[in-house]
Residue, then its C-alpha position, 0 to 999 in steps of 0.5 A: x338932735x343928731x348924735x356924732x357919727x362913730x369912729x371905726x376903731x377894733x377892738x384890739x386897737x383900743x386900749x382894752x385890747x392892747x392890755x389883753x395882747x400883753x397879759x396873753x404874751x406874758x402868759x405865753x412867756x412864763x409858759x415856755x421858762x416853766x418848761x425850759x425849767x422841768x427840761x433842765x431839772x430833769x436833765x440834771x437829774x440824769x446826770x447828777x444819777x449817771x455821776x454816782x449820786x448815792x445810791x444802794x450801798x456796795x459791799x466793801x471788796x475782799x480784797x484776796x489776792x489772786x492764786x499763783x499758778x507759774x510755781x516751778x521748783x528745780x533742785x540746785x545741789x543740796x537746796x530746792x529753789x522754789x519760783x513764782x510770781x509774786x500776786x498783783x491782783x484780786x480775786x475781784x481784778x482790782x490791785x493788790x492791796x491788804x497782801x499780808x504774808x506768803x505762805x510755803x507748804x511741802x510734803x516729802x513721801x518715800x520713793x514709790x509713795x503716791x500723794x493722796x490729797x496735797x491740802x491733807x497730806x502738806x505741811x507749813x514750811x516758811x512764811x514770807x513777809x511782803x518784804x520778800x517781794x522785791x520792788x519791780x521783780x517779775x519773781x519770787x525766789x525762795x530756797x529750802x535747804x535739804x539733807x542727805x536723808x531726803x534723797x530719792x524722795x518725791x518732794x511736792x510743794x505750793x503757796x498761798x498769799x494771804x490777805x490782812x484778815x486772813x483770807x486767801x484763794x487757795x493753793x497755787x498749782x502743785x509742783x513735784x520734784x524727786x531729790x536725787x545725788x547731784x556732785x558739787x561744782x565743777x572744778x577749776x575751770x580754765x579758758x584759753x584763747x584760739x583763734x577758731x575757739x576759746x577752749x574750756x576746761x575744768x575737773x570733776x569733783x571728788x565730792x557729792x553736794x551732800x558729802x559722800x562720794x561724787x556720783x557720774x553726772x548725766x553731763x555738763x551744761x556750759x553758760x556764757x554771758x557778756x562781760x558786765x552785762x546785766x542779762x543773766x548767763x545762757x547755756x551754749x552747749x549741753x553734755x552731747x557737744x562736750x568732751x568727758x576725759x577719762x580723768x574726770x575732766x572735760x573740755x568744751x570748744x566755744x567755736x561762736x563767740x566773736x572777737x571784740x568781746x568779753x565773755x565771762x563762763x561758767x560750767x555746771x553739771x546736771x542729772x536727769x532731762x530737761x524741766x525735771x534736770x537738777x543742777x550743781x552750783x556753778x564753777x568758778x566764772x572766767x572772763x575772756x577778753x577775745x582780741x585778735x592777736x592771730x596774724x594770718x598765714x604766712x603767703x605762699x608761692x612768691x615768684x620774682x620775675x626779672x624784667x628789664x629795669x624791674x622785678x616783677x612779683x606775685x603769689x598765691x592770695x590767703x583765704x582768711x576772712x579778715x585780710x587786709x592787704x599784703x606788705x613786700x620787703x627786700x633784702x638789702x646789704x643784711x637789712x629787709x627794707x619795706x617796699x610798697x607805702x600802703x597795704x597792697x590788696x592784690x598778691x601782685x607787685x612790681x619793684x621798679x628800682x633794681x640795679x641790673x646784674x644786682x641779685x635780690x631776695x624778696x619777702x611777702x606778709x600778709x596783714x589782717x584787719x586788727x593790724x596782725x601781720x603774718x610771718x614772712x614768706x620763703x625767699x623769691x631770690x632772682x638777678x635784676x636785668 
């Protein structure tokens, strides 16, 4: 008996098979999530490490704050003014923080001492709580009194900033200052209003800022500011531009200031030369309002030209910086009556109303750019044709 002939079927076309492509499909997909998974866990990892993950512990910060090295100290009258700015970092270069106190260390040798060692030799002066640093100053200011006793002494001074455990970087830079006798403020200063300067003037004092008897100053230093303005008064002129009087008083031409202003100055004088010049206090302060209220200069050479049926004038022009223009008058029956309507801005006019065989006398003004008008000028006197 024959058997029935077979059916040309594959393998993966049977059943069997179809069930072996997708176990190996499954395999295949399980395979790739796995390593999508060890890829992302890693990662992870990376950044979980790179965003301060705990790791090896750091050493607290020591929070020291950093050295003055800008102290400068200056000698105003019987007191020392000690400057510097006040630490706003570590020693570590992060913001101050455990700041405590500030401490100021001096030393004062007899004249022709030297200073061996500044640690050894100084002393404690003050201490400053952080209430001392005013919130948005740039400096600290702070000021020692002396006496009469310390003077010709060389005088040498540093601070400290300390932290709440006691701890600091050291001495700022080491300043030195030599105490000498300074007057007392200058005396009753006075300002006068020119039309080319504000003239300054003020007395010496009998006394010393120690109360002996004043000594000759090396000179004077005016100050000057604007009149409400916060910025403080800048010197505009030092000894070699003022006047010493025989008397003890002293005068100074302001020649730079500007009208429309206020200005407020102060005198005060000085011993010795630049950073190492000691000062008095300041004067009394004057405020100066500087308006212009100088008409300019008479015009000069008027001439009056009669022509027929009109007067013809012209003068020399004034040289003032601020003129404005220039007014005409005639004198009629005792009275001066203006001619022109507006300001004339060339020294030319012609009157065109003159009676024939009448004679005149004319006037000219001159009138700057505030409104001031000049005196007038001589009379230009001529018979009308």
């Amino acid at each position: 008996m024959l058997s029935p002939p077979r059916t040309e079927t594959s393998e993966q076309e049977s059943p069997l098979g179809r069930r072996r492509k997708k176990q190996m499909r499954l395999i295949q997909a399980k395979g790739s999530l796995r390593r999508l998974l060890t890829a992302a866990f890693w990662m992870a990892a990376v950044l979980l490490a790179g965003c301060g993950v705990p790791g090896e512990p750091l050493p607290p910060l020591l929070e020291i704050p950093e050295r003055a090295t800008d102290l400068s100290a200056k000698q105003v009258g019987s007191r020392l003014q000690l400057a510097w700015s006040p630490p706003r970092l570590t020693t570590e270069g992060t913001r101050v923080r455990r700041l405590a106190r500030l401490e100021i260390y001096g030393v004062f040798l007899p004249q022709g001492a030297a200073l061996t060692s500044f640690p050894e030799s100084s002393r404690l002066l003050a201490t400053l709580g952080t209430d001392a640093i005013p919130a948005g100053q740039q400096r600290i200011v702070y000021e020692l009194p002396l006496t009469a006793g310390q003077l010709r002494q060389k005088a040498f001074f540093a601070v400290k900033a300390i932290n709440n455990k006691d701890r600091d970087a050291g001495f700022s830079n080491v300043v030195q200052v030599e105490i000498v006798d300074l007057p007392a403020a200058p005396l009753d200063l006075q300002a006068t209003l020119t039309e080319s300067a504000i003239h300054l003037a003020w007395k010496a004092p009998p006394l010393s800022a120690f109360g002996g008897p004043a000594p000759q100053p090396d000179g004077y230093q005016v100050y000057r500011a604007a009149a409400g303005s916060p910025q403080p008064a800048s010197p505009v002129a030092t000894q070699t531009e003022i006047m010493l009087g025989a008397t003890g008083s002293a005068a100074y031409q302001d020649s730079t200031f500007e009208f429309g202003h206020n200005y407020v100055y102060s005198v005060r004088a000085f011993v010795g030369q630049g950073e190492s010049a000691a000062l008095t206090p300041p004067s009394n302060s004057v405020e100066v309002a500087a308006v212009d209220r100088f008409p300019p200069a008479s015009p000069q050479n008027v001439r009056a030209i009669a022509v027929p049926g009109a007067v013809d004038l012209a003068w020399s022009p004034n040289s003032e910086a601020d003129m404005a223009g220039y007014n005409v008058y005639r004198r009629e029956e005792e009275a001066l009556v203006k001619l022109n309507l507006g300001l004339l801005p060339a020294p030319l006019f012609r009157d065109p109303s003159p009676t024939p065989g009448a004679r005149y006398l004319y006037r000219v003004t001159a009138v700057d750019g505030n409104g001031n008008e000049s005196a007038a000028s001589q009379d230009a006197v001529v018979t009308a044709e």
